[in-house]
N, C-alpha and C positions, 0 to 999 in steps of 0.2 A: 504494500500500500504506500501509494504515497499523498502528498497534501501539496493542493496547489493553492496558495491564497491571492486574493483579488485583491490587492494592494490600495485598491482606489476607496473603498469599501472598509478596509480595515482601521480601527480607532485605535488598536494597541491598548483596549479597556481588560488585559487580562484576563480574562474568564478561560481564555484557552490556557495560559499558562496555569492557573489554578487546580485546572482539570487535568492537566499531563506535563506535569513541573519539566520532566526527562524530555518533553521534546519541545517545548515551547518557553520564549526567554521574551521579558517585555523589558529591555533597559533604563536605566535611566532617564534615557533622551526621550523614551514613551514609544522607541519604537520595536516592534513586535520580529521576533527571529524565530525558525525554524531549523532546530539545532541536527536535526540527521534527513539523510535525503530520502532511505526509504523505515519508513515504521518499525522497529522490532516487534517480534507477536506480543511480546508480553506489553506490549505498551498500547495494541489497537484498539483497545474497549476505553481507553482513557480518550484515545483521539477521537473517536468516534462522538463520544460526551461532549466533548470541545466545541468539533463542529455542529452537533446539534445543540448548543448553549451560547455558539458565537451570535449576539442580539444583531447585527449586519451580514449575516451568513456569508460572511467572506472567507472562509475555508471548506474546500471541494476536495475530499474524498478520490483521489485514483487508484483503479484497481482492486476492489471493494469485489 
């Protein structure tokens, strides 16, 4: 799996990092990172949370 996010869309309001610490980082500067390129298993049930919690549904699921 991987995660494609829509940049234009995204607020960096952490919710996704909240919901999958291991794959998602919201910086200082507020802006939002995508720390591995494709999902570990043990991590997909967390991302999956993310993107259905993301309030701007700017994170898209590939390979699902």
């Amino acid at each position: 799996m991987k995660i494609e996010v829509n940049w234009d869309r995204c607020e960096a309001n952490a919710i996704c990092m909240r919901a999958a610490p291991a794959v998602f980082l919201v910086d200082d500067a507020d802006k939002m990172h995508v720390l591995c390129d494709d999902v570990p298993e043990e991590q997909k049930e967390n991302v999956r949370r993310a993107a259905a919690r993301c309030p701007k549904r700017a994170l898209t699921l590939v390979g699902e």
